[in-house]
N, C-alpha and C positions, 0 to 999 in steps of 0.2 A: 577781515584782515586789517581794516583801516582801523577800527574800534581796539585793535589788539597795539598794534602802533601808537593812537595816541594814547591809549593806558601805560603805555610803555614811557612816552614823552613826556607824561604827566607823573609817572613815578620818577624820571630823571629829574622835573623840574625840580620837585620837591627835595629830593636829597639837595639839590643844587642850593635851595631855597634854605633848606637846612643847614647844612655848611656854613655858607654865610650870616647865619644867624645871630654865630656867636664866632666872628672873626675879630674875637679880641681877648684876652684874658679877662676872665671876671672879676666883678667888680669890686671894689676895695681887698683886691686881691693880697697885696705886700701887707695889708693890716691883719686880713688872714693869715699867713705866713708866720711873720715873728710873733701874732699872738701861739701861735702852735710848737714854735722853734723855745720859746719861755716857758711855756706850760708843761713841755716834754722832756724838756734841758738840753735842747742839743747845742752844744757852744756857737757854732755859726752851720747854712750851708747858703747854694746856687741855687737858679733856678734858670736854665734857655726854654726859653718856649717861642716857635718858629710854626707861621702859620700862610698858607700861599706861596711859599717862598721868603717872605720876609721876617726878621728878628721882630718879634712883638715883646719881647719882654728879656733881658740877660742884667739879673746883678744879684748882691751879695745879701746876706742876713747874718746879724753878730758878730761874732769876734773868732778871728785866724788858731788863735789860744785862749785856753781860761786862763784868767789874771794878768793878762796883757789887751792894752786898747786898741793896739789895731785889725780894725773889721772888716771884713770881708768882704770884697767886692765883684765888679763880672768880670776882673782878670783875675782875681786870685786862684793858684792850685788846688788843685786835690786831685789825690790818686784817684783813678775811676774802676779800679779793679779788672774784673772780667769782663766789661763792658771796651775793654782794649782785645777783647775775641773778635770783635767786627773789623777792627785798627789792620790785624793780621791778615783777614781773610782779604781787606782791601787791598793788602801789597802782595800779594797774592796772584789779585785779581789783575793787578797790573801787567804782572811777569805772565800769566795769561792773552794777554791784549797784546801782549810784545812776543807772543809767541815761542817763547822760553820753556814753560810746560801747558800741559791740562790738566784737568780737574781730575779728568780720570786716571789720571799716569799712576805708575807703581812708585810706590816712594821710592822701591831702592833702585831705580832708574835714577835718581836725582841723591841719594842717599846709600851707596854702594855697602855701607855698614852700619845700615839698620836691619836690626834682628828682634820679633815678638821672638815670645817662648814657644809659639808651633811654627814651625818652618812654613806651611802652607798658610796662615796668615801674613808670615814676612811676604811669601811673594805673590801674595793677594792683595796688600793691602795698598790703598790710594791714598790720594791727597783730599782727595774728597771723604774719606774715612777717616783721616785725621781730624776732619773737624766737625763731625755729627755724633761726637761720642759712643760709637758702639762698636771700639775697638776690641771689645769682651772682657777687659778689664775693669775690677771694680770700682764704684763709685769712688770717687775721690783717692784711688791707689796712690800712693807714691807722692804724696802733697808735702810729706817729711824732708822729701829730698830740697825743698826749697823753704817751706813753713817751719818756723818763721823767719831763718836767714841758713845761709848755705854757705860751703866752701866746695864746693862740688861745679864744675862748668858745666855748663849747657851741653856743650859733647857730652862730656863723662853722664848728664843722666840720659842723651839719648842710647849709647850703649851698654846702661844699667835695664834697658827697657826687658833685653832677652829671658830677666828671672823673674818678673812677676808673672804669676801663673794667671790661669785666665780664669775669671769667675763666671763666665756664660760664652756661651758659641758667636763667634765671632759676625758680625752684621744683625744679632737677634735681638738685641737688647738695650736700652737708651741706661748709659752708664758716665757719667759725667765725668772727663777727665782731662784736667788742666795739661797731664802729662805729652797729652797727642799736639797740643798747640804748642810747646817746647820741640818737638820734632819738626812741625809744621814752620817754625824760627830759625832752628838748624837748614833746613833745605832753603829757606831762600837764602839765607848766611850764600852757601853751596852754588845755588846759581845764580843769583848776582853779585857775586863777590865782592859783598858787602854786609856787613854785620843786620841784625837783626834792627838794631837801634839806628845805624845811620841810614839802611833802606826805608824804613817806616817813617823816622823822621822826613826827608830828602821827599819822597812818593807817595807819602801819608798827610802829615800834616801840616809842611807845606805848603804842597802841595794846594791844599782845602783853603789856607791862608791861617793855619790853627797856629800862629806865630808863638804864644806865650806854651804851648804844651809843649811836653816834654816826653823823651821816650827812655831814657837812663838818669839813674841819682846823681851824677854829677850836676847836670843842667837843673835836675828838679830842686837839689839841696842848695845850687848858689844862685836859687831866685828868692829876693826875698819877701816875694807878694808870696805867699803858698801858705797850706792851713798845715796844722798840727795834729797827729791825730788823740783822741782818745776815746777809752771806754767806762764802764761801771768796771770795777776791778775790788771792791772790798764787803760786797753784800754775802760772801759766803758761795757765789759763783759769779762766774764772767755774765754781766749781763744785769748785775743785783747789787744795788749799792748806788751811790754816789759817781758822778762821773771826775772823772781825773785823767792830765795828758799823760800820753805814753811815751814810753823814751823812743826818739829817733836815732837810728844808725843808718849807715850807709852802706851795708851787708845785706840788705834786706832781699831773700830770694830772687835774686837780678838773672839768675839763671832759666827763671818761670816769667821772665818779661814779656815774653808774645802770648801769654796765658792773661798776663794782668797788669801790664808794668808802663801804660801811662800815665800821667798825669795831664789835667785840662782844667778849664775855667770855663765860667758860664758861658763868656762871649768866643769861646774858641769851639765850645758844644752847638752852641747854634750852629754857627758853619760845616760841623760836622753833619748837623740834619739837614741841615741846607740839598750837602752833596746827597746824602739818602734817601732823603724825598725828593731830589730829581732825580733820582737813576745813574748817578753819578757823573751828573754836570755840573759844574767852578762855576763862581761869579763870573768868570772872565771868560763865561762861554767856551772854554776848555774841556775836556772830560779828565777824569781822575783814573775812570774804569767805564767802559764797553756796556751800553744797554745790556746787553746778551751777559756779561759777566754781573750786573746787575740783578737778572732774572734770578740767575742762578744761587746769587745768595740769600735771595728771599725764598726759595725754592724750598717746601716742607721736604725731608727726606727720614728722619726717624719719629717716629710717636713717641710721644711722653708720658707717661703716667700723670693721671690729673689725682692732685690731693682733694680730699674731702673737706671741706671747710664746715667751719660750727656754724652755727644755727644765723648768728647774727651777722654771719660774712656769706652767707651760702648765695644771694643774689649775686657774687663774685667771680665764681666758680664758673670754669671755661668749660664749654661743650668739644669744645679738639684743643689739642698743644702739642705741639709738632717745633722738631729744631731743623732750622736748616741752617745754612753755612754764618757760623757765630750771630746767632740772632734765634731766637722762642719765637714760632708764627703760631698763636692764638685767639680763639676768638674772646671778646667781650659782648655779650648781649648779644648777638651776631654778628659781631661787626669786628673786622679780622686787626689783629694787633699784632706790629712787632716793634720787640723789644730785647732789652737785655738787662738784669740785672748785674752786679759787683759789689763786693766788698775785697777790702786790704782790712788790717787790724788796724782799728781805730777809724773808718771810714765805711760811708756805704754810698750807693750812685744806680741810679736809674736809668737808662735811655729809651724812650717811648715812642710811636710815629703810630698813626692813627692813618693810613696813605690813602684810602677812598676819601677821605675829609683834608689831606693837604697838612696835617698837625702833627708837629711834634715837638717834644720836651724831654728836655733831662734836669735831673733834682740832686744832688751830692752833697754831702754830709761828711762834716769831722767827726763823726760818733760812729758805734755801731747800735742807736736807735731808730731801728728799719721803717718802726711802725710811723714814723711822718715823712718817710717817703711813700709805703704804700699805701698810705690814706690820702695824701695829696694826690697820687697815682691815680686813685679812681677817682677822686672828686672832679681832679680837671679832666678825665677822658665825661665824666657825665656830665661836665660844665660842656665841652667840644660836640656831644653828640646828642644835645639840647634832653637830656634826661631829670626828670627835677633831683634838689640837693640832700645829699647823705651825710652825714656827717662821720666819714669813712675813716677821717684819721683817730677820733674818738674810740670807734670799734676797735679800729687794729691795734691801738694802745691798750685798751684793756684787754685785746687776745693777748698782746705782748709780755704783757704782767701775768698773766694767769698760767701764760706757758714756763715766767719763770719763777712765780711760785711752786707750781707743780715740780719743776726740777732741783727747788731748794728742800720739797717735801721727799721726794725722793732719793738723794744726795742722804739726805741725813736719815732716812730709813736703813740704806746700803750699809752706811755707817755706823750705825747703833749699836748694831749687835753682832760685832766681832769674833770669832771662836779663840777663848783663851787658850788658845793650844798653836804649838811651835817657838820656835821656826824646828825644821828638824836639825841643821847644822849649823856651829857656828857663824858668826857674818865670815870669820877669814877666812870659811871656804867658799863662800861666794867670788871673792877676790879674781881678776884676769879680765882678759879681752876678749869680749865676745862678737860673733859677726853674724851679720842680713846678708843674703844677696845682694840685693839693691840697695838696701840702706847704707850698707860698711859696718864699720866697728863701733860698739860702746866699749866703754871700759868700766867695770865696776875696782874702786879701791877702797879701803880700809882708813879711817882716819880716827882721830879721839873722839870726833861725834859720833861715831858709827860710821858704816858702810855708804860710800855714796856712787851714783849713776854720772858719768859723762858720754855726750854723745857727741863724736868726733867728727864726723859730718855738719855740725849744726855750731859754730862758735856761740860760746858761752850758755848752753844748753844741757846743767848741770845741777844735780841736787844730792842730797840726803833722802838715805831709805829709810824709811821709818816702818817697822814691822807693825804688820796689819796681821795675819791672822795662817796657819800654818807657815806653809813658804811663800807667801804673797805678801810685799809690801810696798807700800804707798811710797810716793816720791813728787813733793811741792816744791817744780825747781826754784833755784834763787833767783832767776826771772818769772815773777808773779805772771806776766803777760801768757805764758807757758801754760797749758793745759795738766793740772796734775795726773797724774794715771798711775794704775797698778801696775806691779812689776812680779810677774810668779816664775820663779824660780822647778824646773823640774830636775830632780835626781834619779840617777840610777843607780843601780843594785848596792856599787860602792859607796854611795852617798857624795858623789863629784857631780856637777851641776852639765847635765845633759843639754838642757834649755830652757830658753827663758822666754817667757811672753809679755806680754804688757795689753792695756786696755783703758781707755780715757774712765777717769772718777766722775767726770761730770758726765748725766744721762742728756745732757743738752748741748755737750760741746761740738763745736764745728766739724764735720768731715773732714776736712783736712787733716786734722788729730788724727791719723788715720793708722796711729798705735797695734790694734788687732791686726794689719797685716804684718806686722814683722814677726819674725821667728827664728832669733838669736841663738849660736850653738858654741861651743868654745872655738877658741883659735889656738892652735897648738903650738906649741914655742917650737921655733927653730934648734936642731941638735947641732 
């Protein structure tokens, strides 16, 4: 027994010994960085990294805009996307602690008009279901209702909820959906009568002392430290080409806010790790949230399907991936990670915590060039868990390229070869209003350029058809930023347009584009 003891105290020392090893950001670290941030093209991003407890590293790279000099620093913004899934489950956790709900309550105990499409889901479904994606609905359902700006309120899409049909049995299946943390924003709205934005703010961040972040476009648009986003926009698909800013408005799916709708800075991300990797205790020796609500959201509760990674990423590749409440618990090597990625358009953001070694980091970007966030991703978890050096962002750059060669190869295969045949009716019988369930109405109208698509849910989300091949055709809205996609028209017997489908052109575009679930039918005039 004694011999088993000190092997035991002798395996602690050593992790201990290890930890401390590398209780510093490595070395000529910032020279690594913007060499990588130039070599890649990303206009500027952050970096928090928080180790022990304390800020070991928060500031900027490059520049807020291209063709504008001022640079990025550790207060300037950036959306952090879906990485604001943890923001939620935190004020959550609060109304938790204060005894308001639990975890396990029925929504519509707290939400008296929320309706899935099976009735026995509506009065099955928790809080704690909302936020492990296996509501049964499909990957990315319903991302249109907010992607990429909305006129549709936050109510109206949780009572849009009842008509998506379900693509798997409800608790069986890891299905990632933005739309359950929009519900999950509505109930606290509900019981602490208080908006989504000023509870998160006010008990979020706060709270943490995250002073410069923001949880609504008003605050985020009149600071004028915050970055700009953009993407590749002219290579022949999003993601190929040249990088260029994207236009900012202040429409931007505000409705999907508790899905993704903060914005933070490097020195306000520390402190968010601060509170995470204590368990949810403040500088100020405060708590924010209850060990025990703490536990709970590192708590694995859905499996994830693990991707396959190619040959030269495969030492990558996690042995378990499990979601629990807004956070991926995964391992690396063996050694359990949680995290969360995010993207907005024109941005992407990392949050990482390594908690047996005390470390964590987040990394954000004005770009959506992912591959120098997940290269730096693994190089410092192997820098922290004394692993020798990869040159990991090198890899994922050149996965990055290869994947979007292949979709510029395939894009233009789809496209080559046409069938010259159709349409079967003229375009003026395409003409009229057509309606989604969930989505609401398009309108197809008649012009001198031909037939064009508006979609009325969606301000300024509008194009030209351009016949592609029987009764399908293509549609590049006049916002480029817009996902082109088919549009197939079906008729029946009369040759009057029964329904209409659609389906993204690009084979690599975002989930969110989430075009195939709609299924448009006419809207019949009032007599």
């Amino acid at each position: 027994m004694n011999k088993i003891i000190m092997a035991q105290a002798v395996a602690a020392l050593l992790l201990a010994v290890a930890g401390l090893a590398h209780a510093a950001p490595p070395a000529r670290f910032d020279a690594r960085v913007e060499a990588l941030r130039q070599q890649i093209g990303v206009p500027g991003l952050a970096i928090a990294i928080v180790e022990n407890g304390k800020t070991t590293l928060a500031r900027g790279y490059g520049v807020r805009q291209l063709g504008a000099p001022a640079k990025v620093d550790a207060d300037t913004l950036f959306p952090i996307g879906s990485t604001s899934k943890a923001v939620t489950v935190a004020a959550l956790a609060t109304l938790v602690d204060a005894g308001k709900i639990k975890w396990d309550d029925r929504v519509i105990d707290h939400l008296p008009g929320f309706q899935m499409y099976d009735p026995w889901v509506t009065r099955e479904m928790t809080i704690r279901d909302l936020l492990v994606h296996r509501s049964g609905i499909g990957y990315g359902t319903g991302d249109l209702l907010f992607v990429p700006r909305s006129n549709v309120s936050r109510a109206e899409v949780v009572r849009r909820l009842r008509y998506f049909k379900p693509a798997t049995s409800f608790r069986t299946t890891f299905a990632y959906s933005n739309l359950m943390y929009v519900v999950a924003g509505q109930l606290i709205e509900t019981v602490s009568g208080q908006s989504w934005e000023e509870y998160t703010r006010q008990h979020v961040l706060q709270a943490a002392g995250m002073r410069n972040s923001t949880s609504d476009n008003e605050r985020n648009f009149a600071t004028e430290n915050r970055a700009y986003p953009h993407a590749r926009m002219n290579g022949g698909l999003r993601g190929a080409g040249d990088q260029e800013r994207l236009d900012e408005r202040d429409d931007l799916g505000r409705n999907a806010a508790p899905a993704g709708g903060i914005a933070s800075s490097a020195n306000d991300l520390a402190k968010w790790l601060q509170v995470q990797l204590s368990g949810g205790a403040m500088a100020d020796g405060k708590r924010m949230f209850s060990a025990a609500s703490h536990a709970q959201m590192w708590t694995p509760v859905v499996q994830m399907p693990i991707g396959q990674m190619p040959p030269e990423l495969k030492p990558l590749q996690s042995q378990f991936s499990s979601y629990a409440l807004g956070w991926d618990v995964v391992d690396y090597r063996g050694v359990r990670v949680v995290w969360h990625g995010g993207a907005v358009f024109g941005f992407k953001t990392a949050v990482v915590m390594l908690p047996e070694q005390k470390v964590g980091f987040a990394i954000t970007i004005n770009s959506e060039d992912g591959a120098i966030i997940r290269g730096l991703m693994y190089e410092l978890m192997d820098h922290y868990l004394g692993l020798p050096a990869n040159d990991w962002p090198a890899k994922y750059a050149a996965f990055s390229q290869k994947q979007v060669a292949q979709g510029l190869e395939a894009l233009r295969a789809g496209q080559s070869t046409p069938a010259k045949v159709g349409p079967s009716v003229p375009a003026a019988a395409l003409v009229g209003t057509y309606s989604d369930p969930w989505y609401g109405n398009i309108e197809i109208a008649a012009t001198a350029d031909g037939p064009r698509i508006d979609f009325k849910s969606t301000p300024r989300m509008g194009g030209k058809l351009e016949h592609w091949q029987y009764d399908t055709y293509v549609t590049r809205f006049d916002d480029k930023t817009i996902e082109p996609a088919y549009v197939t028209f079906a008729l029946d017997a009369e040759g009057k347009v029964a329904r209409i489908a659609m389906k993204a052109a690009s084979p690599i575009a975002d989930f969110s584009w989430d075009y195939q679930d709609l299924d448009f039918t006419p809207v019949k005039a009032d007599k």
